[in-house]
KEDOZA-851128 format. One record per residue (C-alpha): residue number from 0; x, y, z. Coordinates in steps of 0.5 Angstrom, whole numbers, plus 500, padded with zeros to 3 digits. Layout:
N
PT,num,X,Y,Z
PT,NUM,X,Y,Z $
...
This chain:
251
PT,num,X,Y,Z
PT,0,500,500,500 $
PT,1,503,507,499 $
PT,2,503,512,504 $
PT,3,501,520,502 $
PT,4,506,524,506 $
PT,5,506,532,506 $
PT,6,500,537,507 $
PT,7,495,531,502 $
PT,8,494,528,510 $
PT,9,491,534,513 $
PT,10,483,534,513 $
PT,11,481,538,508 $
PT,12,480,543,513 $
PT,13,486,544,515 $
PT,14,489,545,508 $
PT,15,484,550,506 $
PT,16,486,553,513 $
PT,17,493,553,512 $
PT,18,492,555,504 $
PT,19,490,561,507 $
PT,20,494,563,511 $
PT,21,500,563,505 $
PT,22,496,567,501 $
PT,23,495,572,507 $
PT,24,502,573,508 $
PT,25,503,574,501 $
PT,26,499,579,500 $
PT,27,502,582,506 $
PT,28,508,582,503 $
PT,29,507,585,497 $
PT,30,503,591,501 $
PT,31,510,592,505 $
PT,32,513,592,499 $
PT,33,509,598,495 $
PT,34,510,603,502 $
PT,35,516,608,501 $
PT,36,522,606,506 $
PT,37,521,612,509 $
PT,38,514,609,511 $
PT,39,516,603,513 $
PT,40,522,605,517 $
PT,41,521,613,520 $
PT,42,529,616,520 $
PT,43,530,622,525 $
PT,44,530,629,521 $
PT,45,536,632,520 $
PT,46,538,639,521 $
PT,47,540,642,516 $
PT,48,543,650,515 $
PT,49,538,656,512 $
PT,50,543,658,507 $
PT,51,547,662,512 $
PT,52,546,669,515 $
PT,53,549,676,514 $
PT,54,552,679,518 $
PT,55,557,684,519 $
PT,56,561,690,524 $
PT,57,561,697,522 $
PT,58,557,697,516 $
PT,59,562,691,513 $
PT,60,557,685,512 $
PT,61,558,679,509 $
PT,62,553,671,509 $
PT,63,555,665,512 $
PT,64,555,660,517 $
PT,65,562,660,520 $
PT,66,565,666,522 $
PT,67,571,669,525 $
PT,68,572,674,529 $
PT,69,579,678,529 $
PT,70,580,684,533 $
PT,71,586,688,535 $
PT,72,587,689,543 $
PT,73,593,693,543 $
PT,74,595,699,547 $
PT,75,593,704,542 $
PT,76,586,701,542 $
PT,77,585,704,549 $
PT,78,586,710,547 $
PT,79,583,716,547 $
PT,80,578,713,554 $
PT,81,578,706,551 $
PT,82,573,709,545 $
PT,83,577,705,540 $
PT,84,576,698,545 $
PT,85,569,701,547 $
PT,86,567,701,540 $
PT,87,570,695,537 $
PT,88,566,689,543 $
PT,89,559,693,542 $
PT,90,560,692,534 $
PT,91,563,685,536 $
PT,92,558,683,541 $
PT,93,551,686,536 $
PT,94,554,681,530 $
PT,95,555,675,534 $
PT,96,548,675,537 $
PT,97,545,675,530 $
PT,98,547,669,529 $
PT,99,543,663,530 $
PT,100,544,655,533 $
PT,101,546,653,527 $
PT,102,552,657,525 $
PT,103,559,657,527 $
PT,104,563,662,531 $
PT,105,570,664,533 $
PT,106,573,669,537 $
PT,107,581,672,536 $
PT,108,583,679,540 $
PT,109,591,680,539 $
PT,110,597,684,540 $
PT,111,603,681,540 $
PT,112,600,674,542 $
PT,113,593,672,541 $
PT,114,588,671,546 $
PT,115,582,666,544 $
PT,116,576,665,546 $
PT,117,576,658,548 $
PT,118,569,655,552 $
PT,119,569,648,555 $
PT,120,577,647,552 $
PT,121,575,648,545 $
PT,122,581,652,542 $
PT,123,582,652,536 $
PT,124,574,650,533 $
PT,125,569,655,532 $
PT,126,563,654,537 $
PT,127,556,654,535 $
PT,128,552,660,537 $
PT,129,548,658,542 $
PT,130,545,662,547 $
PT,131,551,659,552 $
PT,132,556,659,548 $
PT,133,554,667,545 $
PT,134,552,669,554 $
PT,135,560,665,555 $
PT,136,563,670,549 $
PT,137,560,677,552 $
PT,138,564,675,559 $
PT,139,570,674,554 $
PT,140,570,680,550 $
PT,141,568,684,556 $
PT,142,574,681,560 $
PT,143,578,683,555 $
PT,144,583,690,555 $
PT,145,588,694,551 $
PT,146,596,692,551 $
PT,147,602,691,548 $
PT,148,604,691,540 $
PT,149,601,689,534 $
PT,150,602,683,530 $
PT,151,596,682,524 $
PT,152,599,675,521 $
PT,153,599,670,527 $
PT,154,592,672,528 $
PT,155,589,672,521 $
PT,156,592,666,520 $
PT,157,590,662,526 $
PT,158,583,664,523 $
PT,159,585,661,516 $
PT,160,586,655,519 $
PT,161,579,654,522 $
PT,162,577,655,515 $
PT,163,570,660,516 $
PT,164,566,663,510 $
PT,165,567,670,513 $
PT,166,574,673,517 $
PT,167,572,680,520 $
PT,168,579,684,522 $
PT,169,578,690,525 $
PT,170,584,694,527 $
PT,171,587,701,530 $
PT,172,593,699,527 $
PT,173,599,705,523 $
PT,174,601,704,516 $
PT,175,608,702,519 $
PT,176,604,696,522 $
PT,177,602,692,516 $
PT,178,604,686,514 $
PT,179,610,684,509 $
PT,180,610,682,502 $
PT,181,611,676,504 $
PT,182,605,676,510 $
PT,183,601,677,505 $
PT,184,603,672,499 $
PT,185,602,667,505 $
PT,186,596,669,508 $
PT,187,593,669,501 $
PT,188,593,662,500 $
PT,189,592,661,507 $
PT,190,585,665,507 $
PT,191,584,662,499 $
PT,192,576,660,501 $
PT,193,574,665,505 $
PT,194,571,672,505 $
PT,195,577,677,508 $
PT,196,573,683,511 $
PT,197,578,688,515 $
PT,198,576,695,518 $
PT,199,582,699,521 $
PT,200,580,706,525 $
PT,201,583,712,524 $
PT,202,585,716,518 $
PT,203,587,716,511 $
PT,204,595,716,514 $
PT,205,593,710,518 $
PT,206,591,706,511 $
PT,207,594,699,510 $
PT,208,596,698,503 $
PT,209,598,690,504 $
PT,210,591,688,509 $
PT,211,587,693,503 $
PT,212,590,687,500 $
PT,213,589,681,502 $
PT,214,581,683,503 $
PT,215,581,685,496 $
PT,216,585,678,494 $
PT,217,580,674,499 $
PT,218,574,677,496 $
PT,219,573,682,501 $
PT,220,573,689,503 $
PT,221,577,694,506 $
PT,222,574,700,510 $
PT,223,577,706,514 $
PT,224,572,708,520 $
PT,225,574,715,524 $
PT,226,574,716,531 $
PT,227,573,723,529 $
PT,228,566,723,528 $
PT,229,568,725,520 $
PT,230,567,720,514 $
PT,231,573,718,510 $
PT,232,573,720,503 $
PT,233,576,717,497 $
PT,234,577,709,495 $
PT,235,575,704,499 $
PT,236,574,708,506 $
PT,237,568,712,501 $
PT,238,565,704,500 $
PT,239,560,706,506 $
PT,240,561,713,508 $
PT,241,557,715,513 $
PT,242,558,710,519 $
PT,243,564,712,524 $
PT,244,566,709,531 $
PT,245,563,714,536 $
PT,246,557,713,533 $
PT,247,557,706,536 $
PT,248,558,709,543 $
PT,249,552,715,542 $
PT,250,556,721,541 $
């Protein structure tokens, strides 16, 4: 006698029962199929940068999202009344509290040596501009003082290395200051993807050719700022004119 095996022993029933069940789950699998991936399997959002924010200090704005701030402290800065100083952390503080969470910043202030903004040991990387980070950058800026000499080309390269969109350099610097020939070929391909912003207090005597330079090789633009309350004219110092430092100060 031969014996049946497999699924042909079952009841009816049963196999009825089980044929069912299979074409059940076939189904099933092909619905599955049809739904998109991110249905199926939800992804957490993923933060991405508006396109940048524009910003700038005294007149001079430029868009990003990472940015540099470089800013002389030397002892001229202190002088007359620390104006100079005054004036330059008010603009310093209003540009970087326009930033939002998602951008980046980094906060430079030199002389002879530079003195970095560094919050919770991160020297040498750009923060994000958060509420804490942006309060911890105010203590910083307003605990700073005028001293010593000063040396552009440590501090703009040091904000190279980091590589922002935009540098923003602001001095007080005289013309005997400004970087050498070979300064600026360094620093100009050092800072060959970023935007190099420079304003420099003072007069037309105060100009530096070489930091006019650089921002120009940068894609950038330099522009003189008086402290006496009258606009420089001619060139790149006429850009803006109108914007002078002790208006920052409500003279």
């Amino acid at each position: 006698m031969r014996h049946q095996s497999g699924p042909d022993r079952l009841p009816t029933a049963r196999r009825r029962w089980l044929i069912a069940v299979v074409a059940a789950a076939a189904a099933l699998g092909g619905l599955a199929s049809s739904i998109p991936a991110s249905a199926q399997a939800p992804k957490p959002p993923v933060v991405r940068s508006p396109g940048g924010i524009r910003t700038g200090i005294f007149g001079l704005e430029a868009k990003g999202n990472r940015f540099v701030y470089v800013f002389d402290r030397s002892a001229s800065m202190g002088e007359p009344d620390g104006r100079p100083l005054t004036a330059a952390k008010r603009e310093l503080i209003r540009s970087f509290d326009e930033l939002g969470d998602v951008q980046q910043f980094y906060v430079i202030f030199y002389n002879d040596r530079l003195h970095v903004f560094s919050p919770a040991g991160n020297r040498g990387r750009l923060v994000f501009a958060t509420e804490d980070n942006r309060r911890a950058a105010r203590r910083f800026v307003d605990s700073v003082r005028a001293d010593g000499g000063t040396r552009h080309a440590e501090a703009l390269a040091a904000a190279f290395r980091l590589s922002p969109d935009v540098v923003f350099l602001l001095t007080d610097a005289d013309a005997k200051d400004d970087l050498t020939d070979a300064e600026l070929e360094r620093l100009s391909r050092l800072g060959s993807g970023s935007r190099c912003m420079v304003v420099q207090f003072g007069d037309e005597s105060r100009r530096s050719p070489r930091l006019a330079d650089l921002a120009a090789r940068c894609g950038g633009r330099y522009r003189i700022v008086p402290l006496n309350g009258q606009p420089e004219r001619g060139g790149e110092a006429d850009d803006d004119a109108g914007v002078n430092a002790d208006d920052q100060l409500g003279r």
